[in-house]
TORZA-491574 format. One record per atom (N, C-alpha, C): residue in one letter; x, y, z. Coordinates in steps of 0.05 Angstrom, whole numbers, plus 5000, padded with zeros to 4 digits. Atoms other than C-alpha are relative to their C-alpha. Last residue first. Layout:
! residues N
AXYZ
...
This chain:
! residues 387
X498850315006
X207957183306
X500149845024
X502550275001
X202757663337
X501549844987
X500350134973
X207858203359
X497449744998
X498150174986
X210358223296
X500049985032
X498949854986
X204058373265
X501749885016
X501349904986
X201657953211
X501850205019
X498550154975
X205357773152
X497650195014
X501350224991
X202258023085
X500149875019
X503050074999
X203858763087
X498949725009
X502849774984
X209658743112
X497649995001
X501650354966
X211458093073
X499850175017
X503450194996
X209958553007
X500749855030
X501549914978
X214859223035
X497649724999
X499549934968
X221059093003
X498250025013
X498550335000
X218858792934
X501250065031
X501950224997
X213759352938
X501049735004
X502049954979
X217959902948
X498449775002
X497650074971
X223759642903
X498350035013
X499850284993
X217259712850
X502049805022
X501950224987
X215660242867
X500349864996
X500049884977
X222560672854
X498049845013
X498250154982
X223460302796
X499150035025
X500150294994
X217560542768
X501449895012
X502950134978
X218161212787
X498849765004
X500049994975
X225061192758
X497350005016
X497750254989
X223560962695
X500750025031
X502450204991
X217061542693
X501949765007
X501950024985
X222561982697
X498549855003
X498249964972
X227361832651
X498449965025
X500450334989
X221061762605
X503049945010
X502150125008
X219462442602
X500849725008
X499950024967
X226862732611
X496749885019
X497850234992
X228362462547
X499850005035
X501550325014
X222062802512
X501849805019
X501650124974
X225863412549
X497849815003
X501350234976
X231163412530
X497449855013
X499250255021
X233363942473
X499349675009
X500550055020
X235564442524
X499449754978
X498650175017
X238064282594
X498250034975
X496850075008
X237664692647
X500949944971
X499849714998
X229264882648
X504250174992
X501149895026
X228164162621
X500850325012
X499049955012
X231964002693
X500450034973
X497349755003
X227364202733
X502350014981
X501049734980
X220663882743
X501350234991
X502249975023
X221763162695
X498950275010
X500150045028
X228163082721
X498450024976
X498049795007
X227963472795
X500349804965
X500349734998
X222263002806
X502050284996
X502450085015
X223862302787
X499550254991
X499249965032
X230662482820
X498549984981
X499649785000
X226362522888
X501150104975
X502249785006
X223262002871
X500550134994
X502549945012
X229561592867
X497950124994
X499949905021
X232361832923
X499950054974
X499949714985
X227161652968
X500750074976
X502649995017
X227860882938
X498750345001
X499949975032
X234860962948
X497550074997
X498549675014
X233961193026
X500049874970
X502349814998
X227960593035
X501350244998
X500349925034
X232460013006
X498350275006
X497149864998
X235259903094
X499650174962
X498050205016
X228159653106
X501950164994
X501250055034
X225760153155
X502349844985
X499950235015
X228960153223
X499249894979
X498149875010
X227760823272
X502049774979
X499349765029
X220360723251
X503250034998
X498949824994
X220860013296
X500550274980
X497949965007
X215059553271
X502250205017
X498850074984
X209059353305
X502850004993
X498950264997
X205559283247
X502450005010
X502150125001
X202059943244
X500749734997
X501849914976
X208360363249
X497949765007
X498250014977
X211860053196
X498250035023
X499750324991
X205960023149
X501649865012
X503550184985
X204160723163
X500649765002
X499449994975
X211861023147
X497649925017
X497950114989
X212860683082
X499250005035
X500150294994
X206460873062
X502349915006
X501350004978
X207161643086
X498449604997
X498649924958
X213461683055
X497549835015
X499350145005
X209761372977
X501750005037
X501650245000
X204061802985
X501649845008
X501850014983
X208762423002
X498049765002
X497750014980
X214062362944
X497949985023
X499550285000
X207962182894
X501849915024
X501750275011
X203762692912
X501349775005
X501549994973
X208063242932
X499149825008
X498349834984
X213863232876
X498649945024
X497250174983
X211262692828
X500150065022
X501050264999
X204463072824
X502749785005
X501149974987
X206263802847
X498449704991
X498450104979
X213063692812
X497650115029
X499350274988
X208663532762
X502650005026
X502850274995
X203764052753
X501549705008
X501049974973
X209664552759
X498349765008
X498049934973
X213864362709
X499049955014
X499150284979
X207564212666
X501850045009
X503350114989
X206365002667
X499449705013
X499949954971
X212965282658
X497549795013
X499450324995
X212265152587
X500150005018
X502250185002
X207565822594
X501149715000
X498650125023
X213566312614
X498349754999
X498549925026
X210266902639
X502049784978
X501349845010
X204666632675
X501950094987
X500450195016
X209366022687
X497450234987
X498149895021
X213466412731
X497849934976
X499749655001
X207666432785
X501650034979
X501949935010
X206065602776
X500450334986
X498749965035
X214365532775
X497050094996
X497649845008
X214165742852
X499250044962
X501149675005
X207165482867
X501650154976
X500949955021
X210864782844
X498750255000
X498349935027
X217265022883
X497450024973
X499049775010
X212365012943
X501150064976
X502749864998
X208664382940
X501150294986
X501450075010
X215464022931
X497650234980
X498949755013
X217664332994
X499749974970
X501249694998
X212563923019
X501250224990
X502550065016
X214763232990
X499550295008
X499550025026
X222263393013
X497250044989
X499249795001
X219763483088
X499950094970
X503349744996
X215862953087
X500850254995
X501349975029
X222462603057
X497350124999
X499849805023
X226362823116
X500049964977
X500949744999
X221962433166
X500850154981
X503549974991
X221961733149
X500050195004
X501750125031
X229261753120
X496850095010
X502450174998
X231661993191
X499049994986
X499950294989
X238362293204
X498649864997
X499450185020
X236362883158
X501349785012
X501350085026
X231363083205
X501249864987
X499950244986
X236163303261
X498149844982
X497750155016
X237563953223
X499549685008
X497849994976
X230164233255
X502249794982
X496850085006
X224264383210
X502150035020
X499850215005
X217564483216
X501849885017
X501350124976
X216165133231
X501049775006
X498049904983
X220665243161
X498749915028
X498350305004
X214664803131
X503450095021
X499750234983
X210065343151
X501149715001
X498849964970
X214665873133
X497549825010
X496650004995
X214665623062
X500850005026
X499050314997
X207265423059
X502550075009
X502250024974
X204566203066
X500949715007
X497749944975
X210866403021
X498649845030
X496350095002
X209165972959
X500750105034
X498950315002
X201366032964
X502849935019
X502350064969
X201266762969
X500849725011
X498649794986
X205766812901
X499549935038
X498050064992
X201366282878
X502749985012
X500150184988
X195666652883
X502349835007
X499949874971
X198267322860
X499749685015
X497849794993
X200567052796
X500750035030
X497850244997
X195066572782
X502850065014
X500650204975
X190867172799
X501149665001
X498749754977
X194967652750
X498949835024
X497449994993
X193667022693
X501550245023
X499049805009
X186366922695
X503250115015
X498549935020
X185466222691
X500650264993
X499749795000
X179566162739
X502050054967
X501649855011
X177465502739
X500350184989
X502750195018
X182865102748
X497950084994
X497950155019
X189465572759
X497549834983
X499449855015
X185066122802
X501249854968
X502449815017
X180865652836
X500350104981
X502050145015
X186165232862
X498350084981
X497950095022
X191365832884
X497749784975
X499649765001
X185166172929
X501949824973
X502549985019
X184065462950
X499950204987
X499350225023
X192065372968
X497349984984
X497749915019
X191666033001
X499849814978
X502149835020
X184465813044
X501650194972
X502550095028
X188065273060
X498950114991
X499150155019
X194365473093
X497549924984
X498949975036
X192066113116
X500549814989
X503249865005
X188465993193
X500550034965
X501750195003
X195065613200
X498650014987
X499150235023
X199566153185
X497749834989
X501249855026
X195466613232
X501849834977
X502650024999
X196866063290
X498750124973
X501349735004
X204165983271
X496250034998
X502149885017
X206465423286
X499150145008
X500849664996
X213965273313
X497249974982
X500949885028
X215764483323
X499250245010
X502449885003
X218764313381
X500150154986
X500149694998
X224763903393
X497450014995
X502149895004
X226163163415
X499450264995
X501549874970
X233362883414
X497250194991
X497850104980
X234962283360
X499250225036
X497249945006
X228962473312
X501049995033
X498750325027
X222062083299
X503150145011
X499650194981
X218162623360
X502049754977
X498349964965
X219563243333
X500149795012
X496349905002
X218663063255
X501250025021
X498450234999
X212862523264
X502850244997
X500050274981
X208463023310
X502549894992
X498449774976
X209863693261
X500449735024
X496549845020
X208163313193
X501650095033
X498150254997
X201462923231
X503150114990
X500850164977
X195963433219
X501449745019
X500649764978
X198464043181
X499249825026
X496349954987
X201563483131
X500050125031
X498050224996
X194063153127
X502650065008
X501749994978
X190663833110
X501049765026
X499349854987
X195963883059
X499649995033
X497050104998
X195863193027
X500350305022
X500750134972
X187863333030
X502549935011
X502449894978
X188563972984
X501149825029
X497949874987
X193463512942
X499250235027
X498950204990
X188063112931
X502350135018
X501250054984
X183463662913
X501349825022
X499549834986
X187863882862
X499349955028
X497750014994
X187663222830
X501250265019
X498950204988
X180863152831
X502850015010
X501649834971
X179563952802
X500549645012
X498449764991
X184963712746
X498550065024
X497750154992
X180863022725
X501950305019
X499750194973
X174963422724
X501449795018
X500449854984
X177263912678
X499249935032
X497049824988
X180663502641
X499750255017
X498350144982
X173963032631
X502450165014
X499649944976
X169263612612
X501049785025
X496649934979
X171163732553
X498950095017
X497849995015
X163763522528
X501650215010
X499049725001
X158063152559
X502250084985
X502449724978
X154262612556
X500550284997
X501449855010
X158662232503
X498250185006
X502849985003
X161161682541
X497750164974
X499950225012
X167461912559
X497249824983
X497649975019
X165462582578
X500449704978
X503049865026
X159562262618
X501650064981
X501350195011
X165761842653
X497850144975
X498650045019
X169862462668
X498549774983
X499849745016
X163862742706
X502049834972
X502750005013
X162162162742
X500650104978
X498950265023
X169862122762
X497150024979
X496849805023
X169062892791
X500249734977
X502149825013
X162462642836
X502450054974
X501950195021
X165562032860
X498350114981
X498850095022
X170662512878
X498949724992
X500149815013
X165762902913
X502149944976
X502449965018
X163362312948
X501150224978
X500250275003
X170462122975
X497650084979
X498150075008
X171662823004
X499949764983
X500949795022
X164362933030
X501949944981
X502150165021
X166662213068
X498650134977
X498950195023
X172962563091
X498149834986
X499249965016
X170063123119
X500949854979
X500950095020
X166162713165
X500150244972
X499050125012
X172062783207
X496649914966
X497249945010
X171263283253
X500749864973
X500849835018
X163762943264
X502050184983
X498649975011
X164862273288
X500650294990
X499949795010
X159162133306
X503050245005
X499949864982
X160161493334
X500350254999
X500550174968
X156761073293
X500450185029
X502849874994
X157261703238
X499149805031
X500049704983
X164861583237
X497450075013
X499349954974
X164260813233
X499550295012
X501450134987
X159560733176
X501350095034
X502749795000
X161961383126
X499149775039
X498449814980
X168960973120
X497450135019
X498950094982
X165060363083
X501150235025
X501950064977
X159460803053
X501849885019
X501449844989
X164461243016
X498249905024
X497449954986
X169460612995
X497650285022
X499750204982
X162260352961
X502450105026
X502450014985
X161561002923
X500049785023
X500849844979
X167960982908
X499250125015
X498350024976
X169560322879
X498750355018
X501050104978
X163360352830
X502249975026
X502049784986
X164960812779
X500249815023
X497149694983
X171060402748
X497650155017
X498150174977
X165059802737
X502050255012
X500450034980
X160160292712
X501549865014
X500449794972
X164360632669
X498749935023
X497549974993
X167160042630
X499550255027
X498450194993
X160259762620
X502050095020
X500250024981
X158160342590
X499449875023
X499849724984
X163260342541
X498750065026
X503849844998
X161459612517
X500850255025
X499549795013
X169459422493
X496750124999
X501549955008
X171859042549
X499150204983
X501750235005
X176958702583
X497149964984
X498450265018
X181659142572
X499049744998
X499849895018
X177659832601
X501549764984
X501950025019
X175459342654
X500250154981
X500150135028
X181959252681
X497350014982
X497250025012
X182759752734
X499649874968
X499549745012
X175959842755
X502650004981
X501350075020
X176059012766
X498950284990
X498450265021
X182259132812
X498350024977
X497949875003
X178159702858
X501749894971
X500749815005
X172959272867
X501350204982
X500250125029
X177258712883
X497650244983
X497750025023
X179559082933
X499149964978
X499449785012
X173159232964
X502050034973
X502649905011
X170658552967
X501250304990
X499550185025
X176958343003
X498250134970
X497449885011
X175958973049
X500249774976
X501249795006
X168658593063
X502150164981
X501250085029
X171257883056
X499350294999
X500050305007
X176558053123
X498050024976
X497650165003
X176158833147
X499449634983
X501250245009
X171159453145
X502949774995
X501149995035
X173859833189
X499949864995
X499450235024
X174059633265
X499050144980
X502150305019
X171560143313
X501549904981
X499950304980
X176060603363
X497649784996
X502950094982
X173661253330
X500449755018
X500449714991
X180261633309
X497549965014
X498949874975
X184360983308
X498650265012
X499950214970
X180060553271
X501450175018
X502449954983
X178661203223
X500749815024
X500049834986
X186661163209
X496950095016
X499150104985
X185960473176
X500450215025
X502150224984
X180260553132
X502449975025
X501850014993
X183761253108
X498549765017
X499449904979
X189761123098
X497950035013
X497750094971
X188560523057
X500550185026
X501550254997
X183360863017
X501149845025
X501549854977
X186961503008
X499049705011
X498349914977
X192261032974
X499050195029
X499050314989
X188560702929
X501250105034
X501950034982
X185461422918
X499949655013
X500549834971
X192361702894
X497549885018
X498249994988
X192961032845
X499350185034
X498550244994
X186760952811
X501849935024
X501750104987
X182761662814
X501749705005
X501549894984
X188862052808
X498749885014
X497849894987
X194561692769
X498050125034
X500150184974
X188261332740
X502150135018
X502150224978
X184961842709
X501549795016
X501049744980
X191262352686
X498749765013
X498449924976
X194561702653
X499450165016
X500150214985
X187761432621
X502349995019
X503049934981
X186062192594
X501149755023
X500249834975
X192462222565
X498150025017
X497750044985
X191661582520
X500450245023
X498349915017
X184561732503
X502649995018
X499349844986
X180361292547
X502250094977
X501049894986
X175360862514
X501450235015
X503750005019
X177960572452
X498950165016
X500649705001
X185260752501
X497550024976
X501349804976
X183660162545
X499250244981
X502450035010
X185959682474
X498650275023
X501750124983
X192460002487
X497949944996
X502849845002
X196060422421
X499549745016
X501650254994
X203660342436
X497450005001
X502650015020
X207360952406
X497849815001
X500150285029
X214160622423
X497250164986
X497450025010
X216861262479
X499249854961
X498949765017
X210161492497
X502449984980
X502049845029
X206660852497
X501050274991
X500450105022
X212360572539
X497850024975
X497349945003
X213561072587
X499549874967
X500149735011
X204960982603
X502650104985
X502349985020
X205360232610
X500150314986
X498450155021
X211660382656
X498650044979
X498049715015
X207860962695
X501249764983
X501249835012
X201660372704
X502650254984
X500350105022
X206159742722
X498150234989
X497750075022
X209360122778
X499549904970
X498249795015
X204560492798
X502149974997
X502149785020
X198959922796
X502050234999
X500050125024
X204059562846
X498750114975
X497050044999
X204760042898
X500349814976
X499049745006
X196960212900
X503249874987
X501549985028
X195359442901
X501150324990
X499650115014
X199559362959
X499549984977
X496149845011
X198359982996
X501949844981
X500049805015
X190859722989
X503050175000
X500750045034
X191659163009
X500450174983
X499050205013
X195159273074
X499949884973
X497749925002
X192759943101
X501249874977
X499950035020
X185659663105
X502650154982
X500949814999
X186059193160
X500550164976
X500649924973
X185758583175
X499150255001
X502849805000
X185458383096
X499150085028
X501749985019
X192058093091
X498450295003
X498549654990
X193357923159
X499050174969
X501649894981
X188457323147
X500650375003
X502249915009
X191557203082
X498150125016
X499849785013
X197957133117
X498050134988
X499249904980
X194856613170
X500850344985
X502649884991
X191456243113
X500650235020
């Protein structure tokens, strides 16, 4: 009872659990339909690519906002998120989105159950900030709604409401995400690198940098998902590439690579960059294209989600950061090989790159699943100053 209590204390714990698991058994599931041809009952309703884009995004990445989110408002307002049957309640929310494409073949059915986590996740976060108005922050509940607005979308798609207009709304989600991965690095990236390493230095930012990192990466957004005209994909990402580069240089000090927990933020952000990088080639060389998209979904995404749960549920259970389970450099490099295999080296290696397809996804599974077999009595245990 005691673990179950910890559990659902707070909302870090479930939800980095359920995330961490779901992307292990989801990229497998996915490896294995590409590789065998495996037709899923889910995919009646979700065309096999549709159900990897959707959940990678709405499934997975927003398991993960979820967690950071209920657990980082407690600290920004000094109120309890929602915790014990409520968070329980959530989860399972979450869970019965998951499977209702396999448990069921009444279409709109399937949408309203997957619909309903986010709206709910919206009011839970929404309660504390507005209590204490909060107001810096009620970005993140527009954030939340707006991708309850994007899933809508793919749903009507599905459905028959509308037409192609799931991949459009799966793509403006996923952009968006990465958006918040930014807004997020700019907000915590410069703290855990100077203060996590052996002697303390000081990060460099650039005030006019700053004032650029988002309105570059929206400028890039616009152009790739709406826009599509190839001289402003060009220029955007161009922009993009350097405006991030030197604020990750800012960053940076050699004392980094002593410290797993810090120089994989690093890794995930540079990431960001390369995918600008291949976005801009990719106007002249169009395979270029997934390259980019994924070492801006492995690369940022996955390397960055997967850091910044390692390094929350340390922290937040009274852990020591300079002490992570000792499996947390493989599991690193792993990703990281996730991403230079299915990013980079189709650009080397001719003739591959079906092979470098589910290479990749093998390692991202691995990769979570050592994560999760290392990190469940984290989660479930209480805080080690409360044993």
């Amino acid at each position: 009872m005691k673990n179950k209590a910890a559990l659902f204390s707070l909302g870090f714990r479930p939800f980095f659990l359920v995330a961490t698991v779901f992307a292990f058994f989801a990229m497998f599931a996915w490896v294995a339909v590409y590789l065998f041809s495996i037709q899923l009952s889910s995919f009646s309703y979700f065309p096999m690519i549709i159900w990897h884009a959707h959940e990678m995004v709405f499934a997975y990445s927003m398991a993960v906002v979820a967690g950071f989110l209920l657990t980082a408002i407690k600290n920004w307002t000094g109120k309890q998120t929602v915790n014990g049957f409520g968070l329980m309640l959530l989860v399972t929310i979450w869970i019965v989105g998951r499977v209702a494409p396999f448990m069921t073949n009444i279409p709109w059915l399937i949408a309203v159950l997957e619909m309903l986590f986010l709206p709910v996740l919206a009011i839970f976060i929404a309660i504390p900030l507005v209590r204490v108005r909060n107001k810096r922050n009620y970005l993140m509940i527009a954030l939340v709604l707006i991708m309850a607005a994007l899933n809508l979308l793919v749903h009507l798609d599905m459905l028959g409401v509308l037409v192609n207009m799931a991949n459009l709304a799966i793509k403006t989600a996923f952009y968006l995400i990465i958006a918040l991965i930014i807004i997020m690095a700019g907000r915590v990236f410069p703290m855990f690198s100077q203060n996590g390493v052996a002697n303390k230095y000081q990060v460099r930012k650039y005030s006019f940098i700053e004032k650029l990192v988002l309105p570059s990466y929206l400028f890039f957004m616009l152009s790739i998902v709406f826009m599509g005209v190839p001289e402003l994909i060009l220029l955007s990402s161009l922009i993009a590439a350097v405006i991030h580069a030197v604020r990750l240089k800012g960053w940076y000090n050699h004392q980094i690579w002593q410290v797993p927990l810090v120089w994989i933020l690093h890794v995930g952000y540079l990431f960001l960059i390369i995918g600008f990088i291949m976005s801009a080639i990719s106007v002249y060389k169009p395979s270029l294209y997934f390259m980019a998209l994924h070492s801006f979904s492995i690369g940022t995404l996955g390397v960055v989600t997967i850091a910044m749960m390692a390094r929350v549920s340390i922290g937040h259970t009274g852990r020591n950061l300079m002490f992570p389970p000792k499996i947390i450099k493989p599991i690193f490099l792993l990703m990281i090989a996730a991403v230079i295999t299915r990013s980079i080296m189709p650009l080397f290696v001719s003739g591959i790159y079906k092979w470098t397809i589910i290479a990749s996804g093998l390692m991202w599974s691995l990769a979570f699943l050592l994560f999760a077999l290392s990190y469940v009595s984290i989660w479930i245990k209480p805080r080690i100053d409360e044993l």
